[in-house]
N, CA and C atoms as a LAMMPS dump frame, in Angstrom:
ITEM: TIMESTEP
0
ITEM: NUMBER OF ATOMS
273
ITEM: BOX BOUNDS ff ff ff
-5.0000000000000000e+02 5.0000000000000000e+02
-5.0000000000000000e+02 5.0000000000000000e+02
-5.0000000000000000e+02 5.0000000000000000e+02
ITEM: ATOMS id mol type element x y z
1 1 1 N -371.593 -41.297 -81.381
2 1 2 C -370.292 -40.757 -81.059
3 1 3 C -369.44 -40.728 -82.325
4 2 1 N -368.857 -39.488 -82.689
5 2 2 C -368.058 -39.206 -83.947
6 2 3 C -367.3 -39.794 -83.465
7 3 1 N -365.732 -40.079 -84.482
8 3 2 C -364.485 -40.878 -84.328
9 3 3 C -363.752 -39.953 -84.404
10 4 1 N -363.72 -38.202 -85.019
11 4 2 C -363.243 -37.229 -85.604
12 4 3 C -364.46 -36.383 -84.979
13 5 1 N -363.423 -35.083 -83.931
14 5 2 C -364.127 -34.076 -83.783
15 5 3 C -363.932 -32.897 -84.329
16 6 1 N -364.825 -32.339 -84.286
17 6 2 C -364.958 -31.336 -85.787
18 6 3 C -363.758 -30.307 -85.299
19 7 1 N -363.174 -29.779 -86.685
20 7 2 C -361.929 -28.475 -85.581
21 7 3 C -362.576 -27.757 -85.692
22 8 1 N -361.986 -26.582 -84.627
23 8 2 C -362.43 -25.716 -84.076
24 8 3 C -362.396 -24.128 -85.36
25 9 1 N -363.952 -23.754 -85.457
26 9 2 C -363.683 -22.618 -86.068
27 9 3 C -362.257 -21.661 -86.493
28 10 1 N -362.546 -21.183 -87.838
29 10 2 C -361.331 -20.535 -87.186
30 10 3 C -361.377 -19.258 -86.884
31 11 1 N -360.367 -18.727 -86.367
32 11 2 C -360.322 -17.363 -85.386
33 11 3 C -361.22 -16.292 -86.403
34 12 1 N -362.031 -15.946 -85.597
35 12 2 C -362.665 -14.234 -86.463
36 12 3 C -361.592 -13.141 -86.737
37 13 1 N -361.532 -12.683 -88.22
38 13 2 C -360.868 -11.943 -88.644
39 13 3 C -361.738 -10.559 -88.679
40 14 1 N -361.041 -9.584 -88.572
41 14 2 C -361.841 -8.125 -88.621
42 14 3 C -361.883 -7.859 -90.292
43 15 1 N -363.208 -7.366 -90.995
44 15 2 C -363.544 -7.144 -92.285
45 15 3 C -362.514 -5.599 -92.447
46 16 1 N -362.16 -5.779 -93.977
47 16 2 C -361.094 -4.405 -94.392
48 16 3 C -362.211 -3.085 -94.033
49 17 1 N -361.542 -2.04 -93.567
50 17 2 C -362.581 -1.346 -93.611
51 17 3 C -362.542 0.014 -94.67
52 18 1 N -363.475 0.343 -94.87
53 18 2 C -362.953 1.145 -95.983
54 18 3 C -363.089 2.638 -95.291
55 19 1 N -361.792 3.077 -95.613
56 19 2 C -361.508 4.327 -95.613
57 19 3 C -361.517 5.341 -96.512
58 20 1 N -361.706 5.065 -97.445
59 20 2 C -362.13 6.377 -98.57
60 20 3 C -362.609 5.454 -99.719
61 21 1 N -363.776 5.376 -100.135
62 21 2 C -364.41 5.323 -101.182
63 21 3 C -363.726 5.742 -102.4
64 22 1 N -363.302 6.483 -102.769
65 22 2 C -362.465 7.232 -103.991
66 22 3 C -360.869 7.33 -103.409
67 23 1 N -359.685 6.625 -103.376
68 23 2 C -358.32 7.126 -103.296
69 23 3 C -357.392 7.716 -103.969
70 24 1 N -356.403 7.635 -103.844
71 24 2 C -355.273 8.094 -105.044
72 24 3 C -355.341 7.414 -106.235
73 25 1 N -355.612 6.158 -105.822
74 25 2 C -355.36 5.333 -107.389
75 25 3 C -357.201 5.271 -108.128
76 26 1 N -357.567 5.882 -107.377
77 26 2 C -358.945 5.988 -108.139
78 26 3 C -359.9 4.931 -108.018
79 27 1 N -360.279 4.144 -107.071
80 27 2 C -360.578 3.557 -106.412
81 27 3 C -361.285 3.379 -104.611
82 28 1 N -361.689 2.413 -104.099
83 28 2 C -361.809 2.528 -102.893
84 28 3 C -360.516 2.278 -101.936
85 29 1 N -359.773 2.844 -100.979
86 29 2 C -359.032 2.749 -99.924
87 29 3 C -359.643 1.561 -98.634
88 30 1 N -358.41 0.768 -98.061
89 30 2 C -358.892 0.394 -97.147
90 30 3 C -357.786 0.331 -96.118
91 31 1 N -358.341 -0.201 -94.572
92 31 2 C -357.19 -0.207 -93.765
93 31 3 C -357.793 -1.763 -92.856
94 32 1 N -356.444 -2.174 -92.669
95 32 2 C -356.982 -4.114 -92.47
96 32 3 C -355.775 -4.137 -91.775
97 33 1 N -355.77 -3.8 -90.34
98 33 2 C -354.847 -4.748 -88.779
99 33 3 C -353.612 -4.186 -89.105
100 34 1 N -353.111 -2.359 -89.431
101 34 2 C -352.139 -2.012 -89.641
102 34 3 C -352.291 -1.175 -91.112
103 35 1 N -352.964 -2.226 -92.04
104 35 2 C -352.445 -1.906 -93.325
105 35 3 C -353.258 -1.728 -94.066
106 36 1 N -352.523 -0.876 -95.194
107 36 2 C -353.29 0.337 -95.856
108 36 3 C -353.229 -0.728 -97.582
109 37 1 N -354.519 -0.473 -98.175
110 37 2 C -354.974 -0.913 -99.132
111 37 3 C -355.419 -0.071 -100.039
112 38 1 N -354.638 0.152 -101.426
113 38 2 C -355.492 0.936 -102.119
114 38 3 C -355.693 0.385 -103.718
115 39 1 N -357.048 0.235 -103.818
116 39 2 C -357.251 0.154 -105.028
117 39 3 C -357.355 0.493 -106.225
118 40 1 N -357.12 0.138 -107.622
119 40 2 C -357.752 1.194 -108.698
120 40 3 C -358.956 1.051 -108.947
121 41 1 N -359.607 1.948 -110.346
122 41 2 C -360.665 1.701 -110.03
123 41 3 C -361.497 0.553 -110.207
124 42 1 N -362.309 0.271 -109.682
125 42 2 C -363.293 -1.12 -110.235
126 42 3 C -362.939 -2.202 -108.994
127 43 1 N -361.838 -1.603 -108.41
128 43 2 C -361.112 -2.27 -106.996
129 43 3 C -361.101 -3.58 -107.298
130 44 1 N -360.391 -4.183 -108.748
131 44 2 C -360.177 -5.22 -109.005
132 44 3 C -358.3 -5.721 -108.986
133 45 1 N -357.51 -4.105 -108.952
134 45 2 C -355.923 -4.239 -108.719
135 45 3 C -356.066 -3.503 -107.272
136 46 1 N -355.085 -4.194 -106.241
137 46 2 C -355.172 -3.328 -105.21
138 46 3 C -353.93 -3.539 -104.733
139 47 1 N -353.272 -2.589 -104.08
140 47 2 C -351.999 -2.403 -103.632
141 47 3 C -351.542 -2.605 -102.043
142 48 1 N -350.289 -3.65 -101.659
143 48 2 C -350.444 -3.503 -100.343
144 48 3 C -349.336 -2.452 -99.612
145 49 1 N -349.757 -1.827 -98.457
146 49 2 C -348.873 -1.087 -97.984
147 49 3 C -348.522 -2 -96.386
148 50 1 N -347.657 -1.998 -95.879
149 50 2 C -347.444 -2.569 -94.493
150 50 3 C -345.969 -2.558 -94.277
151 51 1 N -345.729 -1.382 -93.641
152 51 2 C -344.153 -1.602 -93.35
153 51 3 C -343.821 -2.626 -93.249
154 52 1 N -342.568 -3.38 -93.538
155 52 2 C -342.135 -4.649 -92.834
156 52 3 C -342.227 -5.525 -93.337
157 53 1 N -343.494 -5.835 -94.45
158 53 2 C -343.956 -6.699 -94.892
159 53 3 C -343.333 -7.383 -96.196
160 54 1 N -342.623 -8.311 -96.796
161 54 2 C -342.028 -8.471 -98.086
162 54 3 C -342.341 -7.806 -99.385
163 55 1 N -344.043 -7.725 -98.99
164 55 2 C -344.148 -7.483 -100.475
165 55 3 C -345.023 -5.957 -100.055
166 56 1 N -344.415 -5.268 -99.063
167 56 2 C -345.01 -3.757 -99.211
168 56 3 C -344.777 -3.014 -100.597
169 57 1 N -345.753 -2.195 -101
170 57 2 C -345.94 -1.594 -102.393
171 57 3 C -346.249 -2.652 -103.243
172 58 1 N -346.533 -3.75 -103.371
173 58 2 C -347.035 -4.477 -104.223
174 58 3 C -348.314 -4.665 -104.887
175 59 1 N -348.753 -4.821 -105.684
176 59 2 C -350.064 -5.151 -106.434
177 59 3 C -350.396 -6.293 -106.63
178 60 1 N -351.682 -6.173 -106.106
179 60 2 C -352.235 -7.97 -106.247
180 60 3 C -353.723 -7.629 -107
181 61 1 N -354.438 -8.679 -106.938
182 61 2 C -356.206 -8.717 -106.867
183 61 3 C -356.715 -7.812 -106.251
184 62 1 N -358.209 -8.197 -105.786
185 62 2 C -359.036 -7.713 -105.158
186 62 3 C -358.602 -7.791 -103.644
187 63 1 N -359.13 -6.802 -102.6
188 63 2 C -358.71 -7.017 -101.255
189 63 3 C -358.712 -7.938 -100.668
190 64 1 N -359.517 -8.776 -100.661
191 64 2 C -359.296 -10.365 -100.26
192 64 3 C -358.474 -11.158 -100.703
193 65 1 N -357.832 -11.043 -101.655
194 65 2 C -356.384 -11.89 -102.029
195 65 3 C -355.206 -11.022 -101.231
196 66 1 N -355.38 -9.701 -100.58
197 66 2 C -354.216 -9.415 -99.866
198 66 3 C -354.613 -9.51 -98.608
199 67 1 N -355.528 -9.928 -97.953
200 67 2 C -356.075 -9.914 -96.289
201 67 3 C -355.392 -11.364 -96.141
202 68 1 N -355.183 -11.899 -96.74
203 68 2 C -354.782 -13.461 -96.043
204 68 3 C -353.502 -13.431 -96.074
205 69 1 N -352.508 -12.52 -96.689
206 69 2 C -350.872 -12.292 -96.585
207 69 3 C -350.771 -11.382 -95.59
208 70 1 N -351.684 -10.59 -94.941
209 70 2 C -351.398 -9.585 -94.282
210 70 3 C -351.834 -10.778 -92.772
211 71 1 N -352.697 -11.545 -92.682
212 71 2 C -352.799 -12.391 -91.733
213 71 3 C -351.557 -12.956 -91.401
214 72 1 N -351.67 -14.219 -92.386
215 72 2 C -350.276 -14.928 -92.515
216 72 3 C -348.744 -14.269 -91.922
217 73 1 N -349.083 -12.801 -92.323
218 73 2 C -347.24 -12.156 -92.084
219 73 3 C -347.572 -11.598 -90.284
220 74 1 N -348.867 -11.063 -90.156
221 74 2 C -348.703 -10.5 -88.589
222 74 3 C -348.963 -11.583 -87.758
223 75 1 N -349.185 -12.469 -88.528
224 75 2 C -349.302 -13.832 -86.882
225 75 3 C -348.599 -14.792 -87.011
226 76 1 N -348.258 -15.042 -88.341
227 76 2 C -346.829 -16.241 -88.314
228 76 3 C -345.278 -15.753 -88.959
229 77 1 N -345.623 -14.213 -89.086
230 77 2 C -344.3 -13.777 -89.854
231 77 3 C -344.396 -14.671 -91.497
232 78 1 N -344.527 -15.26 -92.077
233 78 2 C -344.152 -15.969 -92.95
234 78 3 C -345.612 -15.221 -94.153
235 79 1 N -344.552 -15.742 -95.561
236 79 2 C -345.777 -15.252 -96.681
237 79 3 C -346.099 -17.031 -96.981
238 80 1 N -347.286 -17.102 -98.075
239 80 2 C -348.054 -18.06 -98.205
240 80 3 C -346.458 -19.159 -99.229
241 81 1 N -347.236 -20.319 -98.975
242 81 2 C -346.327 -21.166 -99.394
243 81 3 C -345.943 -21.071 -100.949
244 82 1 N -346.729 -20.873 -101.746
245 82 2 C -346.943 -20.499 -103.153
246 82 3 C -345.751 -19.297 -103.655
247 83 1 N -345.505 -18.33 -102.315
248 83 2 C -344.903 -16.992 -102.659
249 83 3 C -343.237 -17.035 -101.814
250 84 1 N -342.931 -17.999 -101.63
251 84 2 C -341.934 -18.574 -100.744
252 84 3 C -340.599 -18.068 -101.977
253 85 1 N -339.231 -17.816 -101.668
254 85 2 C -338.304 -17.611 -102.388
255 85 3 C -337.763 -19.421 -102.284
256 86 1 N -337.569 -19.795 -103.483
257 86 2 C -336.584 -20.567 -103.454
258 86 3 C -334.881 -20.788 -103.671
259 87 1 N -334.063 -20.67 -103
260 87 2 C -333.082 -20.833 -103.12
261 87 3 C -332.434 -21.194 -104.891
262 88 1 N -331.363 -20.413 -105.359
263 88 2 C -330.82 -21.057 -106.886
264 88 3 C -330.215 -22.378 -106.436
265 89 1 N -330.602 -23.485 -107.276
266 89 2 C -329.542 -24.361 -106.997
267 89 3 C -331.448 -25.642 -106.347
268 90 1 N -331.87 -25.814 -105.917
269 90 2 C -333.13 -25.812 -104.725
270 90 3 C -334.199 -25.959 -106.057
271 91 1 N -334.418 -25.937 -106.882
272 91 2 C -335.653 -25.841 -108.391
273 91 3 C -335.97 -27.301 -108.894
């Protein structure tokens, strides 16, 4: 008998899917639970689109560094702790 039961998986996320192989920015396109992803080429800069979202039009990494902000914002509203505004005065 464990003392600690194991937690529970976590929830299955749906994989980005790609929508155009070649996009505007010259790159592969994707679309992930709303939102539109586009990369340049080598799909190592990729851009997020998501109405609503703080950092719509922004550029990050590869698509997997923006699937976990796009999680984070449609199921808890909130961006990752790292990307949090801090108050002036609050440093």
């Amino acid at each position: 008998m464990a003392l600690f039961l194991d937690p529970p998986p976590p929830a299955a996320r749906p994989e980005p899917e790609l929508t155009a192989a070649e996009g505007p920015w010259g790159g592969p396109t994707y679309s992930y639970r709303g939102a539109r992803i586009e990369c340049g080429k080598g799909g190592h800069v990729c851009g997020l689109f998501l109405k609503g979202h703080p950092l719509d039009r922004q550029t990050f990494g590869v698509v997997g560094t923006i699937t976990p902000m796009v999680d984070l914002w449609l199921d808890e509203g909130r961006l990752p702790r790292h990307m949090r505004a801090v108050p002036k005065g609050e440093r």
